[in-house]
N, C-alpha and C positions, 0 to 999 in steps of 0.2 A: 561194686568195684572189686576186682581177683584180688588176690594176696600177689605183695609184689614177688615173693618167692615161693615156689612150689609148697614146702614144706620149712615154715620158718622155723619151727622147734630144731629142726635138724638142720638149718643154719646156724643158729645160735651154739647145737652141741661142737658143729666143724668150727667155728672162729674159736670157739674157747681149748680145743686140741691144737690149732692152731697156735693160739698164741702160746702154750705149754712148750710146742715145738720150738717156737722162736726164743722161749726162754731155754731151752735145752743149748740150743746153737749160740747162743750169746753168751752162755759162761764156758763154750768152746775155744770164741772169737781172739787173736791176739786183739792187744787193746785199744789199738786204731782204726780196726776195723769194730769191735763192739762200740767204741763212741760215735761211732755212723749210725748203725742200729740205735743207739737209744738216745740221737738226737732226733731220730726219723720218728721214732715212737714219742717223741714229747711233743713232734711238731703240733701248731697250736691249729694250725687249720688243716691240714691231711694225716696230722698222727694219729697213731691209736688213741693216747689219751685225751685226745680233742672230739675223735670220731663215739669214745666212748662216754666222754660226758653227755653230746649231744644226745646217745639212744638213750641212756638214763633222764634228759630230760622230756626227750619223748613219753617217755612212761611215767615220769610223774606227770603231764599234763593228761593220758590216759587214766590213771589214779585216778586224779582229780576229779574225773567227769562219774568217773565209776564211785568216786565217796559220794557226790552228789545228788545221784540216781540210787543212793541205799546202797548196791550192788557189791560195796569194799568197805573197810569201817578206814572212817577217816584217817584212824593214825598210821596205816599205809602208806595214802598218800604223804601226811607230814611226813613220815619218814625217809623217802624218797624226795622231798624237798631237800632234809638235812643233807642228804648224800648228793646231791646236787648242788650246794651252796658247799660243801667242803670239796665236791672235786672242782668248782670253779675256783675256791682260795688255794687248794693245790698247783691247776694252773698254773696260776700268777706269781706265785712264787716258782716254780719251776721257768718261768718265761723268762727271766733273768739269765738264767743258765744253759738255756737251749741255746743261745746263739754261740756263748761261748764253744758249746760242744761240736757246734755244726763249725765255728773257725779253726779247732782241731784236726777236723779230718781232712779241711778243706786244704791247709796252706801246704806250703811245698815240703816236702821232704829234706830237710837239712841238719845236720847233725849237730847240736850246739856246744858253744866252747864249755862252757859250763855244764856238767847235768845236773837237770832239775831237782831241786832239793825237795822232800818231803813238807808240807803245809802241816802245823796241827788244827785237829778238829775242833771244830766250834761247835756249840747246840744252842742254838737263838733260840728264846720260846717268844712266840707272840699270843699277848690275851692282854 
């Protein structure tokens, strides 16, 4: 079976200049326009960090096959499990917040009576 891209090492180096680029342009962005970007990049089924969990779990079930066949020492693979089990709990708490972000860029433009006041920071820890 071909490889689906010519030269995948050299896909992998263009997304990742790629996305450096998109972080360049996104601390350019005024901030109606960056909260599009990085609701487009959270989205859970065509964002990046959805598109990017997925490859990582591609490769850990590749791991997996390679710990099993000798070929990788297993704690590769687990490793690549951990990092796939934490960007899925990353998701999920991010998913809560994407829609907010996406009703941001979406609604009309209107200037409020009020301006919005600053929120203080919270740090929830969950364990």
């Amino acid at each position: 079976m071909p490889h689906p891209a010519p030269n995948p090492v050299r896909l992998a180096d263009e997304i990742a200049r790629r996305l450096g680029e998109l972080a360049n342009h996104l601390a350019a962005l005024p901030a109606g326009e960056a909260t599009k970007v990085i609701a487009r990049v959270l989205d859970p089924e065509d964002g990046v960090l959805g598109r990017f969990t997925h490859l990582v779990i591609t490769g850990s079930y590749f791991a997996k096959t390679q710990a099993e066949e000798g070929s990788l020492p297993a704690e590769v693979w687990l490793a690549l499990g951990r990092v796939v089990n934490e960007l899925h709990d990353i998701g999920l708490d991010l998913d809560e917040h994407t829609n907010t972000l996406q009703r941001l860029h979406t609604r009309p433009a209107t200037t409020p009576a009020v301006p919005p006041t600053a929120a203080p920071l919270v740090v929830r820890r969950h364990r």
